[in-house]
N, C-alpha and C positions, 0 to 999 in steps of 0.2 A: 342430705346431711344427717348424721347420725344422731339420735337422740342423747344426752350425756343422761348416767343414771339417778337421778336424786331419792333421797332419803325421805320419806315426807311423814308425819305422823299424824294422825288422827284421836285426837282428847274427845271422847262423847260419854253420854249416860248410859246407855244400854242403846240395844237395837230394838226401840220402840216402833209398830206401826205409825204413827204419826210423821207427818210431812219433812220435816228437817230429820229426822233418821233415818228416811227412805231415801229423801233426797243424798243426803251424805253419802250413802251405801252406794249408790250409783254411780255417783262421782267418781270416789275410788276407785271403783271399777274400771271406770275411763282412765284412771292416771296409771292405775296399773297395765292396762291393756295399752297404754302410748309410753310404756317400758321405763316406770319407774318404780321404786319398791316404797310399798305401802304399808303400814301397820295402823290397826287400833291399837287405844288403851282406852279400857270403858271400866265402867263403875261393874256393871254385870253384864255378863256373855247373854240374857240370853233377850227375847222380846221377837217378834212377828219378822220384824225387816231382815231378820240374821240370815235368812233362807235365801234373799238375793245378791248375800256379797261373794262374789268367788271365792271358793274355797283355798288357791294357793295365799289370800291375803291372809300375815298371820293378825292374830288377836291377842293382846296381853288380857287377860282379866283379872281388873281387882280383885272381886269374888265379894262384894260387900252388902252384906245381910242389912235387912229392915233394921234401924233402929233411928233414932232422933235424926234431924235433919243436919243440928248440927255436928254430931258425932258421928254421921260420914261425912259431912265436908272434911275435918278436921281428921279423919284417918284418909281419906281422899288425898290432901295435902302429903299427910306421911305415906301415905304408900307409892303417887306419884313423883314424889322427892327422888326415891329409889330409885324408880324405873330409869326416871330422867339419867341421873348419873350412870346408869348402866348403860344407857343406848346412844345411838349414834344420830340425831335427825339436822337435814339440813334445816327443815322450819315443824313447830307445831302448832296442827290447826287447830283452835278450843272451838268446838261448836255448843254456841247457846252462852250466854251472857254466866250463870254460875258457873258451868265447867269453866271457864276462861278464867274466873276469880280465882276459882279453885287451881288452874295451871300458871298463872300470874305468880300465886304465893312458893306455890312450890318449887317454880325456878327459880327466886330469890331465894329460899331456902338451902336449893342446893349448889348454889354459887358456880352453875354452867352455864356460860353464852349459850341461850338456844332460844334462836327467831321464833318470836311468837305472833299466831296471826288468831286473832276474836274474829269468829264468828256468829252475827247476830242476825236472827230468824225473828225476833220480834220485836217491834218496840220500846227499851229501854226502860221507859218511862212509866208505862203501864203492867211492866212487869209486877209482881205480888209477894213472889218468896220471900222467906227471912233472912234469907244471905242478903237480900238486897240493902239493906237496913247496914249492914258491914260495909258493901261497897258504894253506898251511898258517900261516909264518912271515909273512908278511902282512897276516894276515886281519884286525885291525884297523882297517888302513888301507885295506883293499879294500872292506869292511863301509862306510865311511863315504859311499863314492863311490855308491853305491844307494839311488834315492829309497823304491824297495819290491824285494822278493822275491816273488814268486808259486813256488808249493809245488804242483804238480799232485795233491798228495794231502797228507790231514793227516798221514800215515808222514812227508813227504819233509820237512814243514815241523817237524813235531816234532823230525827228525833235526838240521836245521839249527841248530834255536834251538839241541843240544846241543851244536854244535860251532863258534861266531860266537859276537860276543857284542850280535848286531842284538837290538833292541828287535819282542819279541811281535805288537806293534799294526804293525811295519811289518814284517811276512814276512806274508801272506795266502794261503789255501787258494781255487784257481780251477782246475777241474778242465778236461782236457782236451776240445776238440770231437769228440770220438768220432761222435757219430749226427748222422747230416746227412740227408738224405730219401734220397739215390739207394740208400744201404744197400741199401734193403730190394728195389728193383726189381734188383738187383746177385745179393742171395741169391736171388734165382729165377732167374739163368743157371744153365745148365749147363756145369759147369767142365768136361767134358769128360776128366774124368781115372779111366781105367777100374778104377781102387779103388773109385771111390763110385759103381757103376752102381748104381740100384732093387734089385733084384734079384742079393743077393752072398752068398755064403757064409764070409765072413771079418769080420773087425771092422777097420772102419779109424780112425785117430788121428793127426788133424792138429798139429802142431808150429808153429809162425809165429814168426819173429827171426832175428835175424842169427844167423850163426854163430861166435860167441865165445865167449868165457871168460865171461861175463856170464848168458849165455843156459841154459850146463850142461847141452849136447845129449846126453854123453857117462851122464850121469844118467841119461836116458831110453833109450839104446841100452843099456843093463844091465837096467832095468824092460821092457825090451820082450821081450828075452830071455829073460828070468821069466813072461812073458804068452805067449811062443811053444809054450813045453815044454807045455802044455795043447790052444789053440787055435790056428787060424790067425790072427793080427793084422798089420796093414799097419802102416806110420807114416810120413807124407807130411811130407817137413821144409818149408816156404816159407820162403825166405831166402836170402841166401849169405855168404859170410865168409871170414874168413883159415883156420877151423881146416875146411875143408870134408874134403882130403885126410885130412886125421888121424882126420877121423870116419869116413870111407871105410873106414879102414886097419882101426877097431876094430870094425867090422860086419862086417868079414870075420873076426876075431877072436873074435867072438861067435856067429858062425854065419847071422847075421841078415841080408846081404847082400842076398839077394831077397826081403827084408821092408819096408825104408827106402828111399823114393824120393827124392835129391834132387832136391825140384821145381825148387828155385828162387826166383827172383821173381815174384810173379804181380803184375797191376794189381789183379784181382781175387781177394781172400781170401776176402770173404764167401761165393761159390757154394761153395768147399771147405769152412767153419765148417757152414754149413747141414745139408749133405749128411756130413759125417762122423760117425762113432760116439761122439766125444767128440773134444772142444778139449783138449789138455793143455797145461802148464805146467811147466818145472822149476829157473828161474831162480835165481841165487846173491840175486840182491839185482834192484829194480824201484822203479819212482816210482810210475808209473800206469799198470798193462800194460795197452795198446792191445789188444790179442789179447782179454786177458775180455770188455771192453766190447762189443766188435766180434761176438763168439759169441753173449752172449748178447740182443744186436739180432736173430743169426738163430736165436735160439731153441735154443741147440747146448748138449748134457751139458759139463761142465765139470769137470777134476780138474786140481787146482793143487798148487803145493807151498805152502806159507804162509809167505813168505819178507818180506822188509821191504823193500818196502815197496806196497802196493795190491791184494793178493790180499783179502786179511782185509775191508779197504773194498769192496770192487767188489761181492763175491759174500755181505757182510753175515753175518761170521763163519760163512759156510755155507750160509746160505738159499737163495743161488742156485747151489750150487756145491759143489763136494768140495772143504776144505782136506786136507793133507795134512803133517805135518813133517818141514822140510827134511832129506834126507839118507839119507832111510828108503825104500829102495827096495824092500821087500817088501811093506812100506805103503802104497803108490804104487799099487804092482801090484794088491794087492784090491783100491782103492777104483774102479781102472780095472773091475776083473771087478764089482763090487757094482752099480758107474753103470749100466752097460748093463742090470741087471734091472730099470729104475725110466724110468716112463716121462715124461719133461720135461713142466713145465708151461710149454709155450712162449709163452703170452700172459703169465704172470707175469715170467720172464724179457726180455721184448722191453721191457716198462713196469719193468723197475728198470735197463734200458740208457738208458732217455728219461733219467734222472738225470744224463745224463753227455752232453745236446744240446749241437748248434754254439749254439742260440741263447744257453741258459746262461754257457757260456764266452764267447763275444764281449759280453755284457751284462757281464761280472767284469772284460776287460781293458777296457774303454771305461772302467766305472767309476772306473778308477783313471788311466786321462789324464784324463779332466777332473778326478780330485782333484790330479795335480800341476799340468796348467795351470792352476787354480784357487791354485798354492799353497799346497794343504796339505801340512804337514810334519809328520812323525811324530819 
């Protein structure tokens, strides 16, 4: 049966390293490669993930310079007002709780039927911005502008029904494209990074996320510290961020200084998940950490914090994973010292990562343009 072609658009911020951009990039990929036509519109063309979206997908770019946060939403609005009325899409997808704001108003503005689908990667609730404070008093009328919600995790969509007052049947759980094939030929490079030589006598502990307030690197520089006074332990951060200097500042503070590498960005995470002693986690709040999924494809020890929202999902209250609760950094630390005497069952692991395929996801977001091109309303 032949595929019919649909139109599908893509509302994001930029193409940021971090996990809901990479994840998105991929996606499209898939819906273009299963022969439909895809576009971004992004705030800015450019950021780390740009490098993996195929080049035939086109890109509109805003083009929109640093200034106030609210003086790009607010030209955000007017410029995607434009676009809107100029183009043709059967549904667009807003990924991330403000672009959605921001795609909500501006299709009321420009007075075109165009199926709108929010995508949320995080927690509603716990989100921080200042738009939020807009859509807080809003939310009524913003709720109504969305044909559905997709919830990357049932945490993110449970969060939401608490705090909207959208109807159940239209917020839907479609988990992210985490596992795509190249994973695994990925996990057999060699990162090259001489903490994870074969042959070491230290323990190393990879990190993965930005460096935010979100992320709670500064959790882990405290737990690492606690894990040095005994052994030698590494801790590789991949990432970068606003708070990198200040992390700097309390590693020299802690003593730990030539224990934390900041690596960076890498293209490749997987070779470092593979090859290190354990993946940790110790974020404030999460939708659906990319970083679990992604580990435990390469078969990697896992200690998390059990925070709200996709720790507890991903790793199956535990099964495949160390939970850990938030906050408890001495807790932290043994269940880091307990991981390492236990040795992974890495073919169980890699088969509770297939849960969480490109092809699953791209089958959940298709499913739902054809239910709005079709007209169904919820």
């Amino acid at each position: 049966m032949q595929t019919i072609k649909r139109r599908i658009g893509i509302f994001m911020h930029q193409f940021d390293g971090g996990g809901a951009e990479r994840m998105t990039v991929i996606l499209a990929n898939a819906l273009y490669e299963a022969g439909h036509e895809v576009t971004f519109i992004v705030r800015s063309g450019k950021g780390e993930s740009r490098y993996l979206l195929r080049t035939e997908i086109p890109v509109i770019d805003m083009d929109i310079a640093e200034r106030s946060k609210l003086e790009k939403n607010i030209r955000n609005i007017r410029i995607l007002a434009g676009v809107l009325k100029g183009q043709e899409y059967d549904v667009l997808f807003c990924v991330t709780a403000e672009m959605s704001q921001v795609a909500a108003i501006a299709a009321f503005l420009c007075r075109k039927r165009i199926p709108l689908v929010e995508v949320l990667h995080n927690t509603l609730s716990m989100e921080t911005h200042s738009f939020q404070k807009i859509r807080e008093k809003a939310i009524p009328l913003l709720d109504r502008q969305f044909d559905r919600v997709i919830a990357v995790s049932q945490g993110v969509r449970e969060d939401y029904l608490r705090v909207s007052n959208a109807s159940g049947q239209k917020v839907v759980t479609v988990c992210n494209p985490v596992i795509y094939p190249q994973i695994y030929q990925m996990a057999r490079e060699d990162s090259g990074h001489p903490w994870l030589v074969k042959e070491r006598k230290w323990h190393t502990l990879v990190l993965s996320g930005r460096l935010s307030y979100q992320k709670n690197h500064m959790f882990m520089l405290r737990v690492l510290s606690r894990l040095c006074r005994d052994e030698d332990y590494r801790l590789i951060l991949l990432g970068i961020g606003e708070l990198e200097e200040e992390l700097k500042k309390a590693c020299a503070g802690l003593g730990i200084r030539d224990s934390v590498d900041f690596y960076g960005y890498t293209k490749n995470p997987y070779s470092f998940y593979a090859d290190a002693d354990a993946v940790v986690l110790c974020s404030r709040y999460e939708g659906l950490p990319t970083v679990l999924i992604e580990a435990l494809a390469c078969g990697a020890r896992i200690v998390s914090v059990d925070c709200r929202s996709g720790p507890d999902e991903i790793l199956a209250h535990g099964k495949y994973g160390t939970l850990v609760e938030p906050g408890k950094e001495e807790l932290f630390a043994q269940a880091v010292r307990e991981s390492l005497r236990e040795r992974p069952d890495k073919d169980a692991l890699r088969r509770r990562a297939q849960d969480f395929s490109l092809e699953r996801s791209a089958d959940g977001y298709l499913r739902i343009v054809e239910e709005l091109v079709n007209g169904e309303k919820i």
